[in-house]
C-alpha positions as CSV (number, residue, x, y, z in Angstrom):
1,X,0.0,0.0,0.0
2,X,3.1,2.4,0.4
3,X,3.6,2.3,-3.3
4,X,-0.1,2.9,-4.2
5,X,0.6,6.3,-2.0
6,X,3.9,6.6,-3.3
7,X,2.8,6.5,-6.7
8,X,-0.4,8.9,-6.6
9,X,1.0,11.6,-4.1
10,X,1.3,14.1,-7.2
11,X,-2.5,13.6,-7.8
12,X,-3.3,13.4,-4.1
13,X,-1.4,17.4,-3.6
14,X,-3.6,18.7,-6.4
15,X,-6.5,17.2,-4.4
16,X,-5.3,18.8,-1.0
17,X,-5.0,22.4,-3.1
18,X,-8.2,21.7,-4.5
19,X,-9.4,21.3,-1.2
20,X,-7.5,24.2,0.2
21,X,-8.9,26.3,-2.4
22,X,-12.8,25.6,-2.3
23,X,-12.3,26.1,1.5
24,X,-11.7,29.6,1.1
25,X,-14.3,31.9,2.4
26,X,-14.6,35.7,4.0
27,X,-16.0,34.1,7.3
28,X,-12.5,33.4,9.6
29,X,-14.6,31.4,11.7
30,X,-15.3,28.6,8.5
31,X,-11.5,29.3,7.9
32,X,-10.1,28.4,10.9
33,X,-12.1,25.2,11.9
34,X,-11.7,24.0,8.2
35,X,-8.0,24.5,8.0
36,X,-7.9,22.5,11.7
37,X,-9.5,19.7,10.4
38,X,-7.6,19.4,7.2
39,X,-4.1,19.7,8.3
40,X,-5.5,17.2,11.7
41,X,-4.1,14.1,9.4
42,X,-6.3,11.6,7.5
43,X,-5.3,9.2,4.1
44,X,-7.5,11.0,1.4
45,X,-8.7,7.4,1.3
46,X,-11.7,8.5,-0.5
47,X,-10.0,10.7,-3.1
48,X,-7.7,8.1,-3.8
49,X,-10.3,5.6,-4.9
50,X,-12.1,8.2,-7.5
51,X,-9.1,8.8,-9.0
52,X,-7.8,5.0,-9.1
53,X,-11.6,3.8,-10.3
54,X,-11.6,7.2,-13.1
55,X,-8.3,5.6,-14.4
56,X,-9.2,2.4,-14.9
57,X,-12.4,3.2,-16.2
58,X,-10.3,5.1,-18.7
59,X,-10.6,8.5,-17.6
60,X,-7.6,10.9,-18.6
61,X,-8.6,14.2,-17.9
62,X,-8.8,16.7,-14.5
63,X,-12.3,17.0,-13.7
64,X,-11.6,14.5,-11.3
65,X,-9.3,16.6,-8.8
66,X,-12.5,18.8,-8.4
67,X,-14.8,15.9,-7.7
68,X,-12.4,14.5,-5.7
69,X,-12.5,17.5,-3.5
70,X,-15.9,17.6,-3.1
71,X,-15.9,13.9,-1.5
72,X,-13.8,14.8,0.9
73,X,-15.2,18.1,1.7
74,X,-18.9,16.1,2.0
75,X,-16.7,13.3,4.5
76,X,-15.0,15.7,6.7
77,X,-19.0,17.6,7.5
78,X,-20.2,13.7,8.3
79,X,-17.2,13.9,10.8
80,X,-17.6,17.1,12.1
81,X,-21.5,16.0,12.6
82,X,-20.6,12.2,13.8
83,X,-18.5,14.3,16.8
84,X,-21.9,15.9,18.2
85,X,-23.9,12.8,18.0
86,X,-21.1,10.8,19.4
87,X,-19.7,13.8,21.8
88,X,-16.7,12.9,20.7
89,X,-13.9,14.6,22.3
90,X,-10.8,13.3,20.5
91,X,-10.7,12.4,16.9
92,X,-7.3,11.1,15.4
93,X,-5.2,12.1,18.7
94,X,-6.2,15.3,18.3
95,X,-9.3,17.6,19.9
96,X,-12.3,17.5,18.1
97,X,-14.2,20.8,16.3
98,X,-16.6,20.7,19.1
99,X,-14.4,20.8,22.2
100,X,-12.4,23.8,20.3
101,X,-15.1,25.7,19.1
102,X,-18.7,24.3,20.2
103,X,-21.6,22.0,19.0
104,X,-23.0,25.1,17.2
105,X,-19.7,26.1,15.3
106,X,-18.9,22.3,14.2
107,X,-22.9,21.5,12.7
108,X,-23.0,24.8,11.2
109,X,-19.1,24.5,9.5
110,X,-20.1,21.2,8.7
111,X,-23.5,22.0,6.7
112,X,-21.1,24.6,5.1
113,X,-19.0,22.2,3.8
114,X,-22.1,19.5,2.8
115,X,-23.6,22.9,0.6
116,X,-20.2,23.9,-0.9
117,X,-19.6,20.2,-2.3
118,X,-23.0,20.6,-3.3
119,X,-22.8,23.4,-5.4
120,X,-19.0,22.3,-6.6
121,X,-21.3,19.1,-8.0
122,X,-24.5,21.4,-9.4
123,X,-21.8,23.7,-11.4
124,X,-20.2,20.5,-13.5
125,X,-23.5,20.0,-15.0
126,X,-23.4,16.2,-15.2
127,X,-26.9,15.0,-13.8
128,X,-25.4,11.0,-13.3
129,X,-23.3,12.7,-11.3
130,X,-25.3,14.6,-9.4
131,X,-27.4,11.9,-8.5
132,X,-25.1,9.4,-7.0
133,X,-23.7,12.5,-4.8
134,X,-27.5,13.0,-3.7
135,X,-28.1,9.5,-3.5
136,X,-25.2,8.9,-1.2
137,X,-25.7,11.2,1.0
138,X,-29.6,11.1,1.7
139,X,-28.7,7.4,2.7
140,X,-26.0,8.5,5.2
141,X,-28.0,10.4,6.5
142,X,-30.2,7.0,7.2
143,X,-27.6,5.7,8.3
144,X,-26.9,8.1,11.1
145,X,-30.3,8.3,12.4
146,X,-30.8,4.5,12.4
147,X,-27.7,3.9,14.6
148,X,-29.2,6.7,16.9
149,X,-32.3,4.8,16.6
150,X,-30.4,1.0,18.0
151,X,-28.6,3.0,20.5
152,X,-27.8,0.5,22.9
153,X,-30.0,-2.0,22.1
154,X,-28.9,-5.3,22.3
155,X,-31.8,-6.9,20.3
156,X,-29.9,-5.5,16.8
157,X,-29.1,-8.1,14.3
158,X,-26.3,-8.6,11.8
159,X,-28.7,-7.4,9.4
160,X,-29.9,-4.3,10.9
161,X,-25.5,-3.6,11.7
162,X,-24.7,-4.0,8.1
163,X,-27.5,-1.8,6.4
164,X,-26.4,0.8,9.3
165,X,-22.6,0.8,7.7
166,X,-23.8,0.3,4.4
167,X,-25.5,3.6,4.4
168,X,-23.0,5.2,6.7
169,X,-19.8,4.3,5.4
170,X,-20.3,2.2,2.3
171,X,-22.4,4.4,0.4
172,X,-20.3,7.7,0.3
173,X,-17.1,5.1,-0.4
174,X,-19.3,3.3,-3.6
175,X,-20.5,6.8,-5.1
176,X,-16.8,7.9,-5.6
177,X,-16.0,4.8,-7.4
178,X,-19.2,5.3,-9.4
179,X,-18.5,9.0,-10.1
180,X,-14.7,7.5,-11.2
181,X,-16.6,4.9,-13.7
182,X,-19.0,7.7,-15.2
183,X,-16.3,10.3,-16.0
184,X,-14.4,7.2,-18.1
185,X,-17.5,6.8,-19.7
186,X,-17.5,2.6,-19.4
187,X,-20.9,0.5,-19.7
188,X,-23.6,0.3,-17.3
189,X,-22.2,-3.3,-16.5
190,X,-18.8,-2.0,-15.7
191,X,-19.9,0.8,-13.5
192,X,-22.2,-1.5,-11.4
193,X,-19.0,-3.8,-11.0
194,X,-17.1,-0.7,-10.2
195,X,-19.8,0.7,-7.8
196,X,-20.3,-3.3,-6.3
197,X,-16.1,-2.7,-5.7
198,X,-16.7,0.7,-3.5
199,X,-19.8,-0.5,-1.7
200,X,-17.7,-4.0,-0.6
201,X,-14.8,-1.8,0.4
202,X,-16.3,-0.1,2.0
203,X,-18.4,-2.5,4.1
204,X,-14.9,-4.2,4.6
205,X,-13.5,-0.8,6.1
206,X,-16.0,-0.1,8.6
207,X,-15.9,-3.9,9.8
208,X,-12.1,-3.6,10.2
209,X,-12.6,-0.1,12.0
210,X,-15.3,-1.2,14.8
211,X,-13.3,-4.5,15.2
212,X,-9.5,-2.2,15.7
213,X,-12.3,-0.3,18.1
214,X,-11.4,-2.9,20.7
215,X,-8.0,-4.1,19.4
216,X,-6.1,-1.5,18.4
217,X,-3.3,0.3,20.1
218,X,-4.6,4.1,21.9
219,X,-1.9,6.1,20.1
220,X,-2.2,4.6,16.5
221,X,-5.9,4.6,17.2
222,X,-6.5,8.2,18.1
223,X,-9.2,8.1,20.2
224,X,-9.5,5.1,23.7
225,X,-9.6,1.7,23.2
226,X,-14.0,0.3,23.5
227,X,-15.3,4.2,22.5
228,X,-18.1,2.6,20.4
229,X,-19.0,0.5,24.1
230,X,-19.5,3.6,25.6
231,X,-21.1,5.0,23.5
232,X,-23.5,2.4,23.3
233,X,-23.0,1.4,19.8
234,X,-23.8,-2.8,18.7
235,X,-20.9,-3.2,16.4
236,X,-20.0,-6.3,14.9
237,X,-17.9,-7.5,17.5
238,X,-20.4,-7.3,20.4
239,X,-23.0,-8.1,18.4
240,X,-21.5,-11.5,17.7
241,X,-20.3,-11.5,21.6
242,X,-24.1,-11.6,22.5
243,X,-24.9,-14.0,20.2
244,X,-22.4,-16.4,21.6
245,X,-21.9,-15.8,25.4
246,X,-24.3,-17.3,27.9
247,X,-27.5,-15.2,29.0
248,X,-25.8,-14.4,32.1
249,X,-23.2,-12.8,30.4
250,X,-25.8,-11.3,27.9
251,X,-27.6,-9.9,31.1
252,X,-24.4,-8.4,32.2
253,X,-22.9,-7.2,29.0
254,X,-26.4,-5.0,29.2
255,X,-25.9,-3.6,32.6
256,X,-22.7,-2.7,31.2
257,X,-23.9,-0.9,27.9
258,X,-27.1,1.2,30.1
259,X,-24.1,2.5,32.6
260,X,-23.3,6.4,32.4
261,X,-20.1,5.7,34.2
262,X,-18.2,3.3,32.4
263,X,-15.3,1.5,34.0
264,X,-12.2,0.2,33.0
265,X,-13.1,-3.3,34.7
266,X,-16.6,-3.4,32.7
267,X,-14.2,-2.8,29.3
268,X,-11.7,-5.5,30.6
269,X,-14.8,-7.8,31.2
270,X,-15.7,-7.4,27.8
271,X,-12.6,-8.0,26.2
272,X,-11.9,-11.3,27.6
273,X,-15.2,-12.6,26.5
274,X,-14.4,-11.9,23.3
275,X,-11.3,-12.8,23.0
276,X,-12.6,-15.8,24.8
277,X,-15.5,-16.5,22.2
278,X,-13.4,-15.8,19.6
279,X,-15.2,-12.6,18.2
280,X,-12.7,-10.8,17.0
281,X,-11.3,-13.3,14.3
282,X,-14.9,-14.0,13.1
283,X,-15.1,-9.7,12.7
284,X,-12.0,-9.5,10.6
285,X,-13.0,-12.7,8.4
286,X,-15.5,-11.3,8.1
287,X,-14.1,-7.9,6.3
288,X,-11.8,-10.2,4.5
289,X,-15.0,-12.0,2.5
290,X,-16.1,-8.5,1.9
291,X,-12.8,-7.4,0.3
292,X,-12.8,-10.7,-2.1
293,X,-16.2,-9.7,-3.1
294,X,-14.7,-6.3,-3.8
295,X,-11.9,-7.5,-6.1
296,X,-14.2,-9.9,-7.8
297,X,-16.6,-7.1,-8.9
298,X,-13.0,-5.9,-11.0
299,X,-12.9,-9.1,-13.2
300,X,-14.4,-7.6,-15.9
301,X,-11.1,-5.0,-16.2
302,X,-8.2,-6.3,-18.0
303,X,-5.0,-5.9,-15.7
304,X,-3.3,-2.7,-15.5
305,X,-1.4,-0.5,-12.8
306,X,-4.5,0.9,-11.6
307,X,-6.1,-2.4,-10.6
308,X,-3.4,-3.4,-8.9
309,X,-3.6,-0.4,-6.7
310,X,-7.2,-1.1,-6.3
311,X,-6.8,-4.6,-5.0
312,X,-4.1,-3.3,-2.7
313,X,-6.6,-0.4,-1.3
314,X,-8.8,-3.4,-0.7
315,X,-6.3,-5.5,1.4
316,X,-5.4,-2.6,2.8
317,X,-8.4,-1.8,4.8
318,X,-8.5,-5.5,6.8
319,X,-4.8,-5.3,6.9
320,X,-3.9,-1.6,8.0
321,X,-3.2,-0.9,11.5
322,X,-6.1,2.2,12.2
Protein backbone atom coordinates (compact mmCIF):
# COMPACT_ATOMS: atom_id res chain seq x y z
CA UNK A 1 0.00 0.00 0.00
CA UNK A 2 3.11 2.42 0.45
CA UNK A 3 3.61 2.28 -3.25
CA UNK A 4 -0.13 2.94 -4.24
CA UNK A 5 0.56 6.31 -2.01
CA UNK A 6 3.93 6.64 -3.32
CA UNK A 7 2.82 6.46 -6.72
CA UNK A 8 -0.38 8.88 -6.57
CA UNK A 9 0.96 11.63 -4.10
CA UNK A 10 1.33 14.09 -7.21
CA UNK A 11 -2.51 13.59 -7.81
CA UNK A 12 -3.28 13.36 -4.06
CA UNK A 13 -1.39 17.39 -3.60
CA UNK A 14 -3.55 18.66 -6.41
CA UNK A 15 -6.49 17.21 -4.44
CA UNK A 16 -5.29 18.78 -0.97
CA UNK A 17 -5.01 22.38 -3.07
CA UNK A 18 -8.25 21.66 -4.46
CA UNK A 19 -9.37 21.29 -1.15
CA UNK A 20 -7.52 24.22 0.17
CA UNK A 21 -8.94 26.30 -2.38
CA UNK A 22 -12.84 25.56 -2.29
CA UNK A 23 -12.29 26.14 1.55
CA UNK A 24 -11.67 29.63 1.06
CA UNK A 25 -14.27 31.87 2.40
CA UNK A 26 -14.57 35.72 3.95
CA UNK A 27 -16.04 34.10 7.30
CA UNK A 28 -12.54 33.40 9.63
CA UNK A 29 -14.60 31.36 11.66
CA UNK A 30 -15.31 28.60 8.51
CA UNK A 31 -11.47 29.27 7.94
CA UNK A 32 -10.06 28.39 10.86
CA UNK A 33 -12.09 25.16 11.89
CA UNK A 34 -11.68 23.98 8.19
CA UNK A 35 -7.96 24.54 7.99
CA UNK A 36 -7.88 22.49 11.69
CA UNK A 37 -9.54 19.72 10.40
CA UNK A 38 -7.58 19.38 7.23
CA UNK A 39 -4.09 19.65 8.34
CA UNK A 40 -5.49 17.19 11.67
CA UNK A 41 -4.06 14.09 9.42
CA UNK A 42 -6.29 11.57 7.45
CA UNK A 43 -5.31 9.15 4.07
CA UNK A 44 -7.51 11.04 1.44
CA UNK A 45 -8.68 7.45 1.31
CA UNK A 46 -11.67 8.48 -0.53
CA UNK A 47 -10.02 10.72 -3.11
CA UNK A 48 -7.68 8.15 -3.76
CA UNK A 49 -10.30 5.56 -4.85
CA UNK A 50 -12.10 8.24 -7.50
CA UNK A 51 -9.11 8.77 -8.99
CA UNK A 52 -7.81 5.04 -9.06
CA UNK A 53 -11.59 3.81 -10.31
CA UNK A 54 -11.59 7.16 -13.14
CA UNK A 55 -8.34 5.65 -14.38
CA UNK A 56 -9.20 2.37 -14.85
CA UNK A 57 -12.37 3.18 -16.17
CA UNK A 58 -10.32 5.07 -18.66
CA UNK A 59 -10.62 8.47 -17.60
CA UNK A 60 -7.58 10.88 -18.59
CA UNK A 61 -8.65 14.24 -17.88
CA UNK A 62 -8.85 16.71 -14.51
CA UNK A 63 -12.34 17.00 -13.65
CA UNK A 64 -11.56 14.47 -11.33
CA UNK A 65 -9.32 16.57 -8.84
CA UNK A 66 -12.53 18.84 -8.40
CA UNK A 67 -14.83 15.92 -7.72
CA UNK A 68 -12.42 14.51 -5.72
CA UNK A 69 -12.54 17.54 -3.50
CA UNK A 70 -15.86 17.63 -3.08
CA UNK A 71 -15.89 13.94 -1.46
CA UNK A 72 -13.81 14.83 0.85
CA UNK A 73 -15.24 18.12 1.73
CA UNK A 74 -18.91 16.15 2.02
CA UNK A 75 -16.66 13.30 4.50
CA UNK A 76 -14.98 15.67 6.69
CA UNK A 77 -19.04 17.62 7.49
CA UNK A 78 -20.16 13.68 8.31
CA UNK A 79 -17.21 13.92 10.81
CA UNK A 80 -17.56 17.13 12.12
CA UNK A 81 -21.46 15.99 12.62
CA UNK A 82 -20.63 12.22 13.79
CA UNK A 83 -18.54 14.30 16.83
CA UNK A 84 -21.86 15.92 18.24
CA UNK A 85 -23.95 12.75 18.04
CA UNK A 86 -21.10 10.80 19.44
CA UNK A 87 -19.68 13.77 21.81
CA UNK A 88 -16.66 12.88 20.66
CA UNK A 89 -13.87 14.58 22.29
CA UNK A 90 -10.81 13.28 20.55
CA UNK A 91 -10.67 12.40 16.89
CA UNK A 92 -7.27 11.10 15.36
CA UNK A 93 -5.25 12.10 18.74
CA UNK A 94 -6.24 15.33 18.26
CA UNK A 95 -9.30 17.65 19.92
CA UNK A 96 -12.31 17.50 18.10
CA UNK A 97 -14.25 20.82 16.30
CA UNK A 98 -16.57 20.72 19.06
CA UNK A 99 -14.41 20.84 22.16
CA UNK A 100 -12.38 23.75 20.31
CA UNK A 101 -15.14 25.75 19.14
CA UNK A 102 -18.72 24.27 20.23
CA UNK A 103 -21.63 22.02 19.01
CA UNK A 104 -23.03 25.07 17.20
CA UNK A 105 -19.66 26.05 15.25
CA UNK A 106 -18.90 22.28 14.22
CA UNK A 107 -22.87 21.47 12.69
CA UNK A 108 -22.96 24.84 11.18
CA UNK A 109 -19.12 24.47 9.48
CA UNK A 110 -20.14 21.18 8.67
CA UNK A 111 -23.51 22.02 6.74
CA UNK A 112 -21.09 24.56 5.12
CA UNK A 113 -18.99 22.22 3.77
CA UNK A 114 -22.13 19.48 2.80
CA UNK A 115 -23.59 22.92 0.60
CA UNK A 116 -20.18 23.86 -0.88
CA UNK A 117 -19.63 20.21 -2.28
CA UNK A 118 -23.00 20.56 -3.28
CA UNK A 119 -22.76 23.42 -5.38
CA UNK A 120 -18.96 22.34 -6.62
CA UNK A 121 -21.31 19.06 -8.00
CA UNK A 122 -24.52 21.43 -9.36
CA UNK A 123 -21.76 23.74 -11.37
CA UNK A 124 -20.15 20.49 -13.54
CA UNK A 125 -23.48 20.00 -14.96
CA UNK A 126 -23.38 16.23 -15.18
CA UNK A 127 -26.94 15.05 -13.83
CA UNK A 128 -25.38 11.02 -13.30
CA UNK A 129 -23.27 12.65 -11.27
CA UNK A 130 -25.33 14.65 -9.40
CA UNK A 131 -27.37 11.88 -8.53
CA UNK A 132 -25.14 9.38 -6.95
CA UNK A 133 -23.75 12.54 -4.83
CA UNK A 134 -27.48 13.05 -3.73
CA UNK A 135 -28.10 9.53 -3.45
CA UNK A 136 -25.17 8.88 -1.15
CA UNK A 137 -25.72 11.19 1.03
CA UNK A 138 -29.56 11.07 1.66
CA UNK A 139 -28.72 7.45 2.66
CA UNK A 140 -25.96 8.46 5.16
CA UNK A 141 -28.05 10.41 6.53
CA UNK A 142 -30.19 7.03 7.18
CA UNK A 143 -27.64 5.66 8.30
CA UNK A 144 -26.85 8.14 11.07
CA UNK A 145 -30.31 8.28 12.44
CA UNK A 146 -30.85 4.53 12.36
CA UNK A 147 -27.69 3.93 14.56
CA UNK A 148 -29.23 6.67 16.88
CA UNK A 149 -32.27 4.81 16.63
CA UNK A 150 -30.40 0.97 17.95
CA UNK A 151 -28.60 2.96 20.51
CA UNK A 152 -27.79 0.53 22.94
CA UNK A 153 -30.04 -1.99 22.12
CA UNK A 154 -28.92 -5.29 22.33
CA UNK A 155 -31.83 -6.91 20.30
CA UNK A 156 -29.90 -5.48 16.76
CA UNK A 157 -29.12 -8.08 14.33
CA UNK A 158 -26.28 -8.63 11.83
CA UNK A 159 -28.66 -7.41 9.40
CA UNK A 160 -29.87 -4.30 10.93
CA UNK A 161 -25.51 -3.59 11.73
CA UNK A 162 -24.69 -4.00 8.06
CA UNK A 163 -27.54 -1.82 6.41
CA UNK A 164 -26.37 0.80 9.28
CA UNK A 165 -22.55 0.82 7.75
CA UNK A 166 -23.77 0.29 4.38
CA UNK A 167 -25.49 3.57 4.40
CA UNK A 168 -23.02 5.23 6.73
CA UNK A 169 -19.80 4.32 5.40
CA UNK A 170 -20.25 2.16 2.33
CA UNK A 171 -22.43 4.36 0.38
CA UNK A 172 -20.27 7.72 0.32
CA UNK A 173 -17.08 5.11 -0.37
CA UNK A 174 -19.34 3.27 -3.56
CA UNK A 175 -20.45 6.82 -5.07
CA UNK A 176 -16.76 7.89 -5.61
CA UNK A 177 -16.00 4.78 -7.38
CA UNK A 178 -19.18 5.34 -9.43
CA UNK A 179 -18.49 8.97 -10.12
CA UNK A 180 -14.66 7.47 -11.25
CA UNK A 181 -16.65 4.95 -13.69
CA UNK A 182 -19.04 7.70 -15.19
CA UNK A 183 -16.27 10.33 -15.96
CA UNK A 184 -14.45 7.15 -18.11
CA UNK A 185 -17.48 6.80 -19.66
CA UNK A 186 -17.48 2.61 -19.44
CA UNK A 187 -20.90 0.48 -19.74
CA UNK A 188 -23.55 0.29 -17.27
CA UNK A 189 -22.20 -3.30 -16.50
CA UNK A 190 -18.78 -1.95 -15.66
CA UNK A 191 -19.86 0.78 -13.54
CA UNK A 192 -22.19 -1.50 -11.41
CA UNK A 193 -18.96 -3.84 -10.96
CA UNK A 194 -17.14 -0.70 -10.16
CA UNK A 195 -19.78 0.75 -7.75
CA UNK A 196 -20.26 -3.31 -6.30
CA UNK A 197 -16.14 -2.67 -5.73
CA UNK A 198 -16.71 0.68 -3.50
CA UNK A 199 -19.79 -0.51 -1.69
CA UNK A 200 -17.70 -4.04 -0.63
CA UNK A 201 -14.75 -1.78 0.45
CA UNK A 202 -16.27 -0.08 2.04
CA UNK A 203 -18.45 -2.53 4.08
CA UNK A 204 -14.87 -4.25 4.64
CA UNK A 205 -13.52 -0.82 6.14
CA UNK A 206 -15.99 -0.13 8.64
CA UNK A 207 -15.88 -3.91 9.78
CA UNK A 208 -12.12 -3.62 10.23
CA UNK A 209 -12.60 -0.07 12.01
CA UNK A 210 -15.28 -1.19 14.77
CA UNK A 211 -13.30 -4.54 15.24
CA UNK A 212 -9.50 -2.23 15.66
CA UNK A 213 -12.34 -0.35 18.08
CA UNK A 214 -11.37 -2.88 20.71
CA UNK A 215 -7.97 -4.08 19.37
CA UNK A 216 -6.13 -1.52 18.40
CA UNK A 217 -3.34 0.29 20.05
CA UNK A 218 -4.61 4.08 21.87
CA UNK A 219 -1.91 6.14 20.12
CA UNK A 220 -2.22 4.56 16.49
CA UNK A 221 -5.94 4.56 17.25
CA UNK A 222 -6.50 8.19 18.07
CA UNK A 223 -9.17 8.06 20.21
CA UNK A 224 -9.47 5.14 23.67
CA UNK A 225 -9.64 1.67 23.24
CA UNK A 226 -14.05 0.34 23.47
CA UNK A 227 -15.30 4.18 22.54
CA UNK A 228 -18.11 2.56 20.36
CA UNK A 229 -19.03 0.53 24.08
CA UNK A 230 -19.49 3.65 25.59
CA UNK A 231 -21.15 4.97 23.55
CA UNK A 232 -23.52 2.37 23.34
CA UNK A 233 -23.01 1.39 19.80
CA UNK A 234 -23.80 -2.80 18.73
CA UNK A 235 -20.95 -3.15 16.41
CA UNK A 236 -19.98 -6.35 14.91
CA UNK A 237 -17.86 -7.54 17.51
CA UNK A 238 -20.40 -7.32 20.36
CA UNK A 239 -23.05 -8.12 18.44
CA UNK A 240 -21.46 -11.54 17.70
CA UNK A 241 -20.31 -11.53 21.56
CA UNK A 242 -24.05 -11.58 22.47
CA UNK A 243 -24.87 -14.04 20.23
CA UNK A 244 -22.39 -16.36 21.64
CA UNK A 245 -21.91 -15.78 25.42
CA UNK A 246 -24.26 -17.28 27.90
CA UNK A 247 -27.50 -15.22 29.01
CA UNK A 248 -25.80 -14.37 32.13
CA UNK A 249 -23.16 -12.76 30.35
CA UNK A 250 -25.81 -11.30 27.87
CA UNK A 251 -27.57 -9.86 31.10
CA UNK A 252 -24.44 -8.41 32.21
CA UNK A 253 -22.91 -7.20 29.03
CA UNK A 254 -26.38 -5.01 29.22
CA UNK A 255 -25.92 -3.62 32.59
CA UNK A 256 -22.72 -2.73 31.23
CA UNK A 257 -23.92 -0.89 27.89
CA UNK A 258 -27.11 1.17 30.09
CA UNK A 259 -24.12 2.46 32.61
CA UNK A 260 -23.35 6.37 32.40
CA UNK A 261 -20.11 5.67 34.18
CA UNK A 262 -18.23 3.28 32.39
CA UNK A 263 -15.32 1.49 33.99
CA UNK A 264 -12.19 0.20 32.97
CA UNK A 265 -13.07 -3.35 34.70
CA UNK A 266 -16.57 -3.40 32.73
CA UNK A 267 -14.17 -2.81 29.30
CA UNK A 268 -11.73 -5.52 30.58
CA UNK A 269 -14.82 -7.78 31.19
CA UNK A 270 -15.70 -7.40 27.76
CA UNK A 271 -12.62 -8.01 26.25
CA UNK A 272 -11.90 -11.28 27.56
CA UNK A 273 -15.21 -12.56 26.49
CA UNK A 274 -14.38 -11.89 23.30
CA UNK A 275 -11.33 -12.85 22.99
CA UNK A 276 -12.57 -15.82 24.82
CA UNK A 277 -15.46 -16.52 22.20
CA UNK A 278 -13.41 -15.80 19.58
CA UNK A 279 -15.20 -12.63 18.20
CA UNK A 280 -12.70 -10.82 17.01
CA UNK A 281 -11.31 -13.27 14.30
CA UNK A 282 -14.93 -13.97 13.14
CA UNK A 283 -15.13 -9.72 12.72
CA UNK A 284 -12.05 -9.47 10.65
CA UNK A 285 -13.00 -12.66 8.39
CA UNK A 286 -15.50 -11.26 8.06
CA UNK A 287 -14.14 -7.93 6.34
CA UNK A 288 -11.84 -10.21 4.50
CA UNK A 289 -15.00 -11.99 2.51
CA UNK A 290 -16.07 -8.54 1.88
CA UNK A 291 -12.77 -7.43 0.27
CA UNK A 292 -12.78 -10.68 -2.05
CA UNK A 293 -16.15 -9.69 -3.14
CA UNK A 294 -14.67 -6.29 -3.82
CA UNK A 295 -11.93 -7.48 -6.09
CA UNK A 296 -14.25 -9.93 -7.83
CA UNK A 297 -16.57 -7.12 -8.92
CA UNK A 298 -12.97 -5.86 -11.00
CA UNK A 299 -12.92 -9.07 -13.21
CA UNK A 300 -14.36 -7.58 -15.91
CA UNK A 301 -11.15 -4.97 -16.22
CA UNK A 302 -8.23 -6.31 -17.95
CA UNK A 303 -4.99 -5.85 -15.67
CA UNK A 304 -3.30 -2.72 -15.51
CA UNK A 305 -1.39 -0.45 -12.83
CA UNK A 306 -4.50 0.90 -11.65
CA UNK A 307 -6.14 -2.44 -10.64
CA UNK A 308 -3.43 -3.38 -8.90
CA UNK A 309 -3.58 -0.36 -6.69
CA UNK A 310 -7.23 -1.13 -6.27
CA UNK A 311 -6.77 -4.62 -5.01
CA UNK A 312 -4.07 -3.33 -2.65
CA UNK A 313 -6.60 -0.41 -1.33
CA UNK A 314 -8.84 -3.45 -0.71
CA UNK A 315 -6.29 -5.53 1.42
CA UNK A 316 -5.43 -2.58 2.77
CA UNK A 317 -8.37 -1.80 4.77
CA UNK A 318 -8.53 -5.48 6.78
CA UNK A 319 -4.84 -5.31 6.88
CA UNK A 320 -3.92 -1.57 7.99
CA UNK A 321 -3.23 -0.90 11.49
CA UNK A 322 -6.13 2.23 12.20
Amino acid sequence: MDDVWDLYREDLKRVENQIRADLKSDVPLIDTISTYLFTSGGKRFRPLLLILTSQLAGYRGDVQTELASVIELIHTATLLHDDVIDEANIRRGNKTARMLWGNQASILVGDYLYTRAQCKIVSLRNHEINEAVAEATRRMTRGELSQLAYNGDVQITEEDYLEIIGNKTAALIAAACRIGAILGECPDNNKEGIESYGWNVGIAFQLADDTLDYVADTAKLGKSIGKDLQEGKITLPLLCLLQRCSQDEVHKIGKIIGLSDFTPENLDFILKLMHHYGVIEYSFDMARGYVEKAKKSLMLFKDSMSLQALFAVADYVVDREL
